[in-house]
N, C-alpha and C positions, 0 to 999 in steps of 0.2 A: 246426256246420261252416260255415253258412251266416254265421254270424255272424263265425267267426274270417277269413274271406273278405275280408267286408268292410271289417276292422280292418285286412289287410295292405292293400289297396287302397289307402287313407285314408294309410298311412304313407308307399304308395309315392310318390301324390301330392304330399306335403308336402315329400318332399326334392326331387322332380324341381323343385319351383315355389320351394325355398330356392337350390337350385344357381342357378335360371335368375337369382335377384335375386343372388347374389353377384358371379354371371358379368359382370351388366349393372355393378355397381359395382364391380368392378376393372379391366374392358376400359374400360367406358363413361364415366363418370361420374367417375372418380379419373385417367382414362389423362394430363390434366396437372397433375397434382399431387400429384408424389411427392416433392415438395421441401417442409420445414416452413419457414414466412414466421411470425415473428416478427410481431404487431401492436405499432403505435405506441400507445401510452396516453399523454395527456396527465392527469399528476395536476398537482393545483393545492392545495398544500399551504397550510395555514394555518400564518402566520409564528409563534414564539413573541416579542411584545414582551421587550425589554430593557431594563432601562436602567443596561447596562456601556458605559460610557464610553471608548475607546482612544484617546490624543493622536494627530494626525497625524504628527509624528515619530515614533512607534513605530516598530519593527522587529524582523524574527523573530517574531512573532507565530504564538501557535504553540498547542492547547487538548488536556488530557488526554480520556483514550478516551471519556468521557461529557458531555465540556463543560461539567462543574464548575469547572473552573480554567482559565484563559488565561493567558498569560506571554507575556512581551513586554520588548523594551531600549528605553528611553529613556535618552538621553544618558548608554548608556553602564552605565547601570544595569538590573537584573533586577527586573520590578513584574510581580505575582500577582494575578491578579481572581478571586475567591468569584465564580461565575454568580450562587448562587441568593441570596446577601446585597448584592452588589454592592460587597463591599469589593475596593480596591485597598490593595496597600501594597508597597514596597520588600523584597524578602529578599536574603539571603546578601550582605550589606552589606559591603563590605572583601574580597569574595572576589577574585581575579582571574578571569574564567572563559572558559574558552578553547572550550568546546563543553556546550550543555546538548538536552535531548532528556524527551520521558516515555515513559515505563514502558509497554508494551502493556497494557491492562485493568487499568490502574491507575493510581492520583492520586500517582505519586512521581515525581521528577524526577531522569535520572541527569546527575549535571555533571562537568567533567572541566575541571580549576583550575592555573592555575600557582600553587603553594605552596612562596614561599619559593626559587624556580628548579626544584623540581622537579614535575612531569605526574604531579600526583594524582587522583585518583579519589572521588566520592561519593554520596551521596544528599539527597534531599531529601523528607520525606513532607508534601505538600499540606496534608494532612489535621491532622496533630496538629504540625506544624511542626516535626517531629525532622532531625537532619541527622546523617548517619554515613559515617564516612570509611571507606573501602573498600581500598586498597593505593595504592602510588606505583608507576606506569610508569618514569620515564626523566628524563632532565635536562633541563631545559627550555632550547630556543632560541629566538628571538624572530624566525624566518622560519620555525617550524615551523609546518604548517596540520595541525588536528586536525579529525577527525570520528568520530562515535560512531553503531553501529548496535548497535540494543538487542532481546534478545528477553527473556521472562518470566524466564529461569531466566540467562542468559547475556550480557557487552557483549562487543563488539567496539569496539577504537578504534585508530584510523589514524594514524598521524604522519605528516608527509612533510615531507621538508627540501629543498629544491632537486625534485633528478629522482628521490629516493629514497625508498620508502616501509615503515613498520613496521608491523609489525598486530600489537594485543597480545589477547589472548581473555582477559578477567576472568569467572571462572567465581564459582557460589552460595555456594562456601565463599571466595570472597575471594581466591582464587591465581591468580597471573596466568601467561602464557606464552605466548611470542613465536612468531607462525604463521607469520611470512615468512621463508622463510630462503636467500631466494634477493633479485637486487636487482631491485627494479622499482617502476613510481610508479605507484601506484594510480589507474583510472579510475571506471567507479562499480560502485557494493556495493550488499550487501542480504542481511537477516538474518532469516530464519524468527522471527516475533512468538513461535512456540510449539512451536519444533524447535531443537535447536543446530546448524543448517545456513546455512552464509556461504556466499555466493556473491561473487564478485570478480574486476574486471575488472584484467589487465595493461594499462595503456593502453599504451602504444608499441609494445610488439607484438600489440595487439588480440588476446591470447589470455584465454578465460574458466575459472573455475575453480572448483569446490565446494571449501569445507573445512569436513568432519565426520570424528569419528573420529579423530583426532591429525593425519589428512593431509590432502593437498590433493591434489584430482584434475581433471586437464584437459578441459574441456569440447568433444567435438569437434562444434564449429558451423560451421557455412560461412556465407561471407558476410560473417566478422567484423567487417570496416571499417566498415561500414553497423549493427550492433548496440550497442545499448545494455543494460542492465540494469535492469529495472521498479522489481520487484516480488518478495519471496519469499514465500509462504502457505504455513502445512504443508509438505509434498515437493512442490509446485510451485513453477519457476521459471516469469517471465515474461519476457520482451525484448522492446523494441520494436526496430523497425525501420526505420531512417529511409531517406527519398526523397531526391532529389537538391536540394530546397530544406532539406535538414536537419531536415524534420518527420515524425512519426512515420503511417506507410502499413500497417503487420501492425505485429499483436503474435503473439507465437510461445508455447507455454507448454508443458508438461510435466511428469512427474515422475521419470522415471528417467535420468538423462544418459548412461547406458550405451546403450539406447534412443534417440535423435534420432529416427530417421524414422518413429515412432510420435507425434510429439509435434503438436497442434492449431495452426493457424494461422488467426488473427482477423482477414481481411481489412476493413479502419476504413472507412465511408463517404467520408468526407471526413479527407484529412490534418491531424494536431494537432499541438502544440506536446506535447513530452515534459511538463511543469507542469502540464496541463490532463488525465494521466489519472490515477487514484485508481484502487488495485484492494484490496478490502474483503477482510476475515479470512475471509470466506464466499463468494470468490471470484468476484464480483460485479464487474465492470468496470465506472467511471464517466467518460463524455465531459464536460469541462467546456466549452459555449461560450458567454463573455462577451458577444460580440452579439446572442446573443438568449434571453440571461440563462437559461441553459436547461442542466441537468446531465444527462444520459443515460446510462442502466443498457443496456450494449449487449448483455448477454446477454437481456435480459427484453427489452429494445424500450419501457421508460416513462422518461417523461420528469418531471424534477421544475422547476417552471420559478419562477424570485426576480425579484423587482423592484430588487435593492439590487447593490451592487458586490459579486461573490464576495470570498470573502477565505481559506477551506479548508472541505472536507470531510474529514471519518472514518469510522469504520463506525458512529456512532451520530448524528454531525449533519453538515448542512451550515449553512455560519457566514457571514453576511454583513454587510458594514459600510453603515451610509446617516449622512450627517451623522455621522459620529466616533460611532457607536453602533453596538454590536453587535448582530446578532439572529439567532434560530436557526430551522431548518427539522430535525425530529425525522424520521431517514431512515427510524426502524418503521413511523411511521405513514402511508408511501407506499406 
């Protein structure tokens, strides 16, 4: 008896004197600091040498999801850089091409051609240099502006003539069909890399709008004058938010647009120029600042900092030019 005594004693002990240490570390010791602070990391990456060459006249400039391939116009013409052989060379020679773009997680190129007067559609694989024609949109005008937003399985591509804009959805088997069907000039877009979810802006009446599922539905945001359109990932959207010098102050994001007042808001350090953010397939936000040659992961707080003139980031590198040479910074390895 004397023993089971002692046993409860010992136990009593032990809670009263864990209570007192919790007590002291929630009142005392945590009372300011129930907010998480991100740490800054400087990583200091090691470059990969290059030796891809890009003319200072280039333009568009532009590298598949793993920085196997670059592509880029010179005078006018489409030239292909092999990363890892170093070849250059001229493709789709005689094309006309009015919009080219790559393939999310993938070495193909989708282009989109005046053929003959009419806004046709194609591919182009990197890899084993195969090209396949996809369907014809529309008849070709010469003040048409075209752009193309591409996901794995799905394009999207824009016409706009004057104040009017088309959107044509080229789906896996090849069939095309027209999403606009109301009249409005498109302002900016963005297409889930791996969802068939468009997101798109009315510019004149700054209204925004999802289209999945055969339709389109209205995005009700406030604010709208001041919004832009990022970014789409998966069932997130992103928007930024511009200040009154026209640079980006929030990003807003979400995934259900039935929902709004549920949705995150990314108050930015310092205001950016819309060009200088990058938001990755994993959801990962990237600040680019040129002055002090320094990229930032604003969800983590690290920093990846180059010596050389940026020139783009992806979700697997970031790409810098010095003396008309390309060089890489490998974003796994941050």
């Amino acid at each position: 008896m004397n023993i089971l005594k002692k046993v409860i004693v010992c136990i009593v002990i032990s809670i009263v004197v864990q209570s007192s240490v919790l007590f002291y570390l929630d009142k005392i010791l945590f009372k300011e600091s129930t907010q998480f602070v991100i740490e800054t990391v400087d990583t200091p990456i090691e470059t990969k040498v290059s030796n891809i060459y890009i003319p200072s006249d280039s333009e568009n400039i532009k590298a598949s999801f793993n920085g196997n391939f670059i592509t880029y116009f010179q005078n006018g013409k489409l030239k292909i850089v092999n990363t890892t052989t170093g070849e250059t060379k001229e493709i789709l020679n005689g094309t006309n091409i009015l919009s080219v773009e790559w393939v999310p997680k993938n070495n193909t190129l989708f282009l989109v051609e005046n053929k003959h007067g009419e806004i046709n559609t194609k591919t182009y694989n990197a890899t084993n240099e195969v090209e396949q024609d996809i369907c014809k949109l529309a008849n070709y005008n010469e003040n048409d502006n075209i752009q193309s937003f591409i996901s794995l399985s799905t394009e999207y591509v824009s016409i706009t003539n004057r104040n009017n804009t088309t959107i044509y959805r080229v789906d896996i088997e090849k069939e095309r069909k027209k999403i606009s069907n109301f009249k409005f000039m498109l302002g900016t877009a963005s297409v889930s890399p791996n969802k068939d979810l468009f997101y798109f802006e009315d510019f004149y009446n700054k209204e925004f709008y999802q289209y999945s599922n055969g339709s389109s539905k209205k995005i009700n945001l406030q604010n709208t004058n001041q919004l832009t359109i990022l970014k789409a990932i998966g069932n997130t959207l992103y928007i930024g938010e511009y200040s009154d010098d026209n640079k980006i102050s929030k990003i807003i994001y979400g995934e259900s647009i039935s929902d709004i007042n549920n949705w995150k808001t990314q108050v930015l350090n310092e205001k950016v120029d819309k060009k200088d953010i990058y938001i990755s397939s994993d959801n990962q936000i990237y600040i680019n600042n040129n002055l002090q040659g320094m990229v930032t992961n604003i969800i983590t707080g690290e920093n990846i900092q180059y010596d050389d003139k940026f020139l783009f980031i992806n979700d697997k590198v970031l790409c810098t030019i010095k003396n008309n040479y390309v060089y890489f910074i490998n974003l796994n390895d941050s």
